[in-house]
N, C-alpha and C positions, 0 to 999 in steps of 0.2 A: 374532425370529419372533412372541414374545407379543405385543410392542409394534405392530407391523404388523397381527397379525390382531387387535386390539382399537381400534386407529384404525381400520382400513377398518371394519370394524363400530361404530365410532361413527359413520363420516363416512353410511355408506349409512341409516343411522338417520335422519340429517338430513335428506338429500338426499331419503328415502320421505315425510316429514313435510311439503317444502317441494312435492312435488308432482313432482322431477328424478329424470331417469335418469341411473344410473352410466356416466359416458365410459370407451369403451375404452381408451383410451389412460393413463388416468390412472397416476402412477406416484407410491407410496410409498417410499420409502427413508431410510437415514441420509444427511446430508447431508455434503456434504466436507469442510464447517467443522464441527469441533464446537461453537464459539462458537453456531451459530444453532440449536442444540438436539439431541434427540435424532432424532427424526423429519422428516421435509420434503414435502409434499404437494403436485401443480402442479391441484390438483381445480377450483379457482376458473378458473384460462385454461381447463380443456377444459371447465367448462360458461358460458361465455360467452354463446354461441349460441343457447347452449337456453334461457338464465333471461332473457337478451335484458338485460344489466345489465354492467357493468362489474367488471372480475374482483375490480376489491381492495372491490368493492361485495361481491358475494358471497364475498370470503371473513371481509368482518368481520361477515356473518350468520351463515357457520359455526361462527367462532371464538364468537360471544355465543350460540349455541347449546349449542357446549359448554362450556359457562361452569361447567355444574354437575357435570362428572364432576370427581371426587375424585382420579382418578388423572392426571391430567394437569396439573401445575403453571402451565403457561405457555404461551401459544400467540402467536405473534411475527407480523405479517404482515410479507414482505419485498418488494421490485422492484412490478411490476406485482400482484400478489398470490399468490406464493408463500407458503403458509401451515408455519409451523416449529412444530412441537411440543416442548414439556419433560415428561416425566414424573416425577412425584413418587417419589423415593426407596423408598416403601411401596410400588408398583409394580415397581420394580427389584429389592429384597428377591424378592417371591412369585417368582421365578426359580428359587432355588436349590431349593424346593419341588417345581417343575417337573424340574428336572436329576434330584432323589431319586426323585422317581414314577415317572421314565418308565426310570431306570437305565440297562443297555446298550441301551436304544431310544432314549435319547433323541436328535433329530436324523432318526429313521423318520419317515417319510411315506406317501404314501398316493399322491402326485404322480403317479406312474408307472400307476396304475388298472391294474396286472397286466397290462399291454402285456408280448406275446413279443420279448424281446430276445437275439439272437444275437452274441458279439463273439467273433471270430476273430482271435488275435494271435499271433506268435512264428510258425508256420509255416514255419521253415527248412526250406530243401532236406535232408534227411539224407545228408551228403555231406562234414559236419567237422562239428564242435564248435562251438559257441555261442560268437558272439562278443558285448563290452561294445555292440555296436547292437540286438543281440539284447535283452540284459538290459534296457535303456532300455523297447521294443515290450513285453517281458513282466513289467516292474512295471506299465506302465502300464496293460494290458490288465487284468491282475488286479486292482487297485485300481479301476478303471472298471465291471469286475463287481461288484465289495463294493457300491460306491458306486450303480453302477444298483438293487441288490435293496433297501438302506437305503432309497431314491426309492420303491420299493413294485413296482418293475418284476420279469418273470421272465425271469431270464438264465439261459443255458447260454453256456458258454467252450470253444472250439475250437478245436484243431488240424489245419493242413488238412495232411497229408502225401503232400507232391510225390514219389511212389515211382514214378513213369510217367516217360516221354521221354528223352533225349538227357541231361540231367546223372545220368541212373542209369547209363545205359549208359559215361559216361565213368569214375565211380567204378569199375565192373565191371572197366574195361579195365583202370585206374590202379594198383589192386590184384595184379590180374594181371602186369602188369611188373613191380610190384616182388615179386611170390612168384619172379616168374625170377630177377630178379636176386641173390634171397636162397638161391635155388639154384644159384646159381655161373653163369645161362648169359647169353650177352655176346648183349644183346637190345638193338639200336637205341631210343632214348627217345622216347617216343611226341610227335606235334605239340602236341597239349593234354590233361595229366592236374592230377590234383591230387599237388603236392610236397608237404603235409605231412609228418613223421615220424607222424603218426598211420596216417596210408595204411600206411607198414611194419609196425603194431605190429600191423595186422588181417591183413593179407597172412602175417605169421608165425605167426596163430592156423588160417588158413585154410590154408596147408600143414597147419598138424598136424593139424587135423583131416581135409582131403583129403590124403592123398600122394603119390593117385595123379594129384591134378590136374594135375601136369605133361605127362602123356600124354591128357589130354583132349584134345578138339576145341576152338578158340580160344572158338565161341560157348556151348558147351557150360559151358567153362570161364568165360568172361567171365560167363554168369548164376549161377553158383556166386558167384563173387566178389559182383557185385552185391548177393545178396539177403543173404548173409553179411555184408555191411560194412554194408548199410541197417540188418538187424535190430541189430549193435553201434552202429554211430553213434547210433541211435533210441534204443536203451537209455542210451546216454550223455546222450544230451539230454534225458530223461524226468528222469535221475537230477539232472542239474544245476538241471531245472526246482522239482524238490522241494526242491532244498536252499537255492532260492531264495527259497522257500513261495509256488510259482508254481500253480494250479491248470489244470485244464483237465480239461470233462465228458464232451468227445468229442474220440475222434484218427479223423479223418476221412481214409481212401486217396482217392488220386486215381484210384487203379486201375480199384477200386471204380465210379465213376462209368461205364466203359467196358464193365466183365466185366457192371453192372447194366443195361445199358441205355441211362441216364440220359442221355448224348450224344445218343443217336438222339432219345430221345424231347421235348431240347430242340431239335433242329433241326426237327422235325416242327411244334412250337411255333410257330417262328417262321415257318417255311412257311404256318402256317395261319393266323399273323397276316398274312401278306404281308411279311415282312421277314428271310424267308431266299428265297434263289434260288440254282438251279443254273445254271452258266455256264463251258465252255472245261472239260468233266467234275470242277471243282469245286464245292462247295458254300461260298457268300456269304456274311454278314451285310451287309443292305442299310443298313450306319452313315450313309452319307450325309443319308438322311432324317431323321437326328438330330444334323443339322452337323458329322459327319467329314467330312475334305477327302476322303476314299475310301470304299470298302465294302470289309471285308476278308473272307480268305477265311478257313474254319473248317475245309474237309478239302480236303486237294490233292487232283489230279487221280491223284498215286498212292494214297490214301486214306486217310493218315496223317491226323491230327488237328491241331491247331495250341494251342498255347498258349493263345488267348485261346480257344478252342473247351472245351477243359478249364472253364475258368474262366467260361465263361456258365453250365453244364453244372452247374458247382458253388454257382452263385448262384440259381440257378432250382432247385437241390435243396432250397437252405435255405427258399426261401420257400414252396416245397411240401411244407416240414416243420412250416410252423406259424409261421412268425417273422415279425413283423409290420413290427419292424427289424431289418435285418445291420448292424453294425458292422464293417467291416476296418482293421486297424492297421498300417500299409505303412510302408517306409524311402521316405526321401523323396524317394530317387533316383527312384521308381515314379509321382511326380508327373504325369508326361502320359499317363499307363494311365488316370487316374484319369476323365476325359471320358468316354472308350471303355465302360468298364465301365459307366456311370453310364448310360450309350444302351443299352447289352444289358439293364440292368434295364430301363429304360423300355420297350423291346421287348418283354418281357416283360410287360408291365401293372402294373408296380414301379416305378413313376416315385416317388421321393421316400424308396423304402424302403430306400437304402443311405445309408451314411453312412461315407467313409474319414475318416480320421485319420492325418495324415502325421509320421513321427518321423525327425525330424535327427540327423543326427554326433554322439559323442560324440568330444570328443579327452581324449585320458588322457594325465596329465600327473604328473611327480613332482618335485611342490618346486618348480614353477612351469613345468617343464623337460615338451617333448611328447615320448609317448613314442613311435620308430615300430612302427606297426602290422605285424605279419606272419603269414603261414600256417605258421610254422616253430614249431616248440616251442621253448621255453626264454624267449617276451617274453609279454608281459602279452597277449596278445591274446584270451583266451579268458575267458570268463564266470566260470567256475570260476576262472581264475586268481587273477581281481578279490575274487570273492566270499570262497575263501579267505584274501586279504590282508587285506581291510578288514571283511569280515563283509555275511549277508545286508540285514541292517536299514539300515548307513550306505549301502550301493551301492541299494538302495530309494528310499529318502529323498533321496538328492544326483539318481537318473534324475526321482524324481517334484518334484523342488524349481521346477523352470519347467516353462514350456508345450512340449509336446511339439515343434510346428514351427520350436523355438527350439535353435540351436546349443549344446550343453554340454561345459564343461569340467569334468573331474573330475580331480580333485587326489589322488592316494591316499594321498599324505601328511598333507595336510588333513582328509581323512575319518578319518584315527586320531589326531586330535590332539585330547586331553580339555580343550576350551578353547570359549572363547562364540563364538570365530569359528568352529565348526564348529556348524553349523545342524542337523546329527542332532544333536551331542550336546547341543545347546542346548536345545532340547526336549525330550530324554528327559530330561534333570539336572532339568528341572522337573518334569517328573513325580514322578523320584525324590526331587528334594528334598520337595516335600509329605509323601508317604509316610516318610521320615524326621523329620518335624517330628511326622507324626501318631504315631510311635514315643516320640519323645520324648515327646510332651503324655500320652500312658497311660503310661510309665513315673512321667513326675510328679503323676498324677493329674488331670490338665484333662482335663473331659469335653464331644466335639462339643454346642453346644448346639442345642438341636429345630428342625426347618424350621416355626418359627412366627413369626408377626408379632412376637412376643412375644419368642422369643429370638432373634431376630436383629433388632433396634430398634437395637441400636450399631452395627451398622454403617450409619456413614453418613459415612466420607469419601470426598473425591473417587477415591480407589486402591481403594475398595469397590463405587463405582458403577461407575467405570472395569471392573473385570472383572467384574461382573453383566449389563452391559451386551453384553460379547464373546460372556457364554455363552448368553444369550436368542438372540444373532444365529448361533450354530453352526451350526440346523438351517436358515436362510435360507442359510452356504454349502452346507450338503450338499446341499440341494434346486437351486441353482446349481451345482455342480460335476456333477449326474446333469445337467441341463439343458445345460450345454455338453460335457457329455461330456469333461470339464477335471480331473481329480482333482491337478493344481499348485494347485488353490483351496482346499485342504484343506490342503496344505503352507505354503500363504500362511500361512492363519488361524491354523492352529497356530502357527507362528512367533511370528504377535503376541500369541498367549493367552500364548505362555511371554515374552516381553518384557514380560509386561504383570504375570505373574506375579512372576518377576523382580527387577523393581521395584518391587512391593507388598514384596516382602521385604526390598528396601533403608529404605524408608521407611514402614513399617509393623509396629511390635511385636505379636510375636502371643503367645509363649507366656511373655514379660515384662510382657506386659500384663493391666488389671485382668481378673480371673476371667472374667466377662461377658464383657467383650470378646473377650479369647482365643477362650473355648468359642465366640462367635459365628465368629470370624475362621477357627475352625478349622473351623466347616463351609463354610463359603464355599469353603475352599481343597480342601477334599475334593469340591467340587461341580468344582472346577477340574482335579483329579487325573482325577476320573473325565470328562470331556470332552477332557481331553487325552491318555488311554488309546482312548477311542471312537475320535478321531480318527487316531489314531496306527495303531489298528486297519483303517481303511478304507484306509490306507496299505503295508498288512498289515509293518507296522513292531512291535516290541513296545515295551512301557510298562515299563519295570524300577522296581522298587520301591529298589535300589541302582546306585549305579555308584563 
């Protein structure tokens, strides 16, 4: 990040001097070879045009222009005139300086200019227990929160709960059959309920506390059940979410939406945009006009609501709450909703302002072996399951380790296994190791030496510049991972600060080495500890000082 924000401000220095305007296009980065330096600039091809000169013309007036900064060792021109940057070790050093100032900021931004950000994830039906597809949706979400507000953005995290339609009414029913059956009475097994053993364990809390519901009225009876097994399932998913360290600011009814108003007064919306119509005593959404092969309909002609009618209803509240962008976090099955939805915003006058994110399969696997999935107790299928096995942090770390629309296998064996082929533990052992070397150097007296030019001058081998170089670039991924709304960028990174780490330690004496050095080596590594704690943090992972 240093190294970038101090080329572009040399280069723009130049460029005011010579008379040129900054090209949009223009693109800094490290380059994919480290051989051609630290830095890679393509600033000479985008102004071609404008300096009316040939690119490796202008980029060897850039380069002899900055001939005189001190921090910049070497400037390479490569191909047509890609210009590469080297900077000077004394440049690399002021990092660790940086990493101390800015503490647990460092890596904050500004990027975000306090845009309202809404992301909605997890949102199960309450209707069972959280399953490991769940848990994938609700690291990711939570960490996508951390990470948006780090960017300087304001999020709020929601939960939308589906308490309305036709899968409440089946839990209701499901319940219901099995308090009969738990009452001895020989009651035909409904077309479609849910089998869980969970269903029986609410159906026998709902006898005790009704007794008399057997002599209820079915419907009477079935909304007892109903609100009885949402409010328990809800508490159960509340609870597993915490023990996840899953957040969420708002639990959002669906209900809600209907008892408020909110439906009517999004149909009336789009009525008065021209893009609802009544028709055949339905009400429309005219999707077509926004390339659906149909227009669908939002309330039947017996006046019941429809699904995607909720769900405009709920997308049109958010943005008449203030939120600039919604975020939704869908199973990937939910793939062709995705157009549809994306036309109701746009109907809306929200053309741009949603943003889905689609999360894949997990397959769960033990010892290489998959395991099957099911709705029955006693197999791994539940959130809680997992997370009691292997703990919150490694089931974290392994959902957020790829990209979300990327297939994952999760090994439960492999996530508890204290070894470098486990990518949580591989990480955190770096963290912990530092924190134990910094134990060791004050029980022996090696004291961290000062973030000055001065005592940190010995560091200067390539395993020194090597990770000064990773922790300058940190807040470049944090500020890309808010940008793609990616927080696997942060898992990446991490990874290679602790490989990188790692290996400093393999070939690098630190608390065997002369005094100076040590103290120097040993704040470098503390500057490494605390960035691979921040990071660990956005992952809402913990940093253990042991393991």
């Amino acid at each position: 990040m240093r190294a970038k924000i101090h080329l572009e401000n040399q280069l723009k220095r130049v460029l005011a001097d010579k008379g040129w305007d900054w090209p949009e296009k223009t693109v800094i980065e490290p380059p994919k070879d480290k051989n051609f330096g630290d830095m890679s600039a393509n600033l000479a091809m985008m102004l071609a045009k404008q300096a009316k000169k040939a690119p490796r013309a202008i980029a060897e007036d850039i380069a002899a222009a900055l001939a005189d900064d001190a921090l910049i060792e070497k400037i390479d021109i490569a191909g047509p005139g890609f210009l590469n940057f080297t900077f000077a070790p004394s440049f690399w050093r002021e990092t660790v300086a940086a990493v101390r100032q800015a503490g647990e900021n460092y890596g904050a931004s500004t990027m975000g200019n306090g845009v309202r950000v809404q992301v909605e994830y997890v949102s199960a039906n309450p209707t069972g227990p959280l399953h490991i597809g769940h848990g994938r949706g609700a690291a990711l979400g939570d960490s996508l929160v951390r990470i948006l507000e780090k960017a300087g953005h304001d999020v709020q995290a929601e939960y939308y709960i589906n308490d309305a339609g036709r899968q409440m009414l089946i839990l209701g029913s499901s319940i219901r059959y099995r308090l009969q059956e738990l009452a001895g009475k020989d009651v035909p097994e409904p077309e479609d309920y849910y089998r869980g053993d969970y269903i029986i364990d609410i159906a026998r809390d709902v006898l005790a506390a009704n007794p008399g519901i057997l002599d209820m009225d079915e419907n009477e009876a079935v909304d007892i059940c109903k609100q009885y097994g949402m409010d328990a399932i809800l508490a159960t998913i509340k609870a597993d979410l915490a023990a996840f360290g899953v957040r969420h600011d708002v639990w959002f009814s669906e209900k809600s939406l209907v008892a408020d108003g909110k439906v009517d007064e999004t149909f009336a919306d789009l009525t008065a945009s021209g893009m609802g119509f009544e028709a055949d005593g339905a009400f429309w959404f005219k999707s077509t006009e926004l390339g659906d092969d149909k227009d669908r309909v939002l309330r039947k002609s017996n006046g019941d609501t429809t699904y995607f009618a909720s769900d405009i209803a709920y997308h049109d509240n958010k943005f008449k709450r203030g939120f600039e962008l919604v975020i939704d976090i869908w199973g990937a099955d939910h793939h062709g909703y995705v157009p549809r939805m994306m036309a109701a915003c746009e109907a809306l006058g929200k053309k741009g302002g949603l943003h889905v994110i689609l999360v894949n399969l997990v397959n769960l696997l033990r010892d290489g072996e998959q395991i099957a999935m099911s709705t029955r107790a006693g197999k791994f299928e539940t959130l809680k399951d997992v997370v009691d096995e292997v703990g919150a942090d490694a089931a974290r770390f392994m959902f957020l380790s790829r990209k979300s629309d990327s297939k994952l296998d999760f090994d439960l064996e492999l996530v508890k296994q204290k070894s470098m082929d486990n990518p949580v533990y591989y990480v955190q052992y770096a963290h912990a190791r530092i924190c134990s070397l910094k134990k060791k150097a004050a029980e022996a007296g090696v004291s961290p030496a000062p973030a000055t030019p001065e005592g940190l001058a010995l560091l200067d081998t390539v395993h020194d510049m090597e990770l000064l170089k990773l922790l300058d670039q940190y807040p470049d991924f944090v500020e890309s991972a808010a940008r793609s709304q990616a927080p696997h960028i942060i898992s990446m990174y991490l990874q290679e600060l602790a490989s990188n780490l790692h290996r400093y330690y393999t070939n690098c004496h630190v608390l065997s080495a002369e005094e100076d050095v040590a103290a120097a080596r040993l704040t470098l590594l503390g500057c490494v500890a605390d960035v691979l704690g921040n990071g660990l943090g956005l992952l809402g992972v913990s940093a253990p000082e042991s393991m």
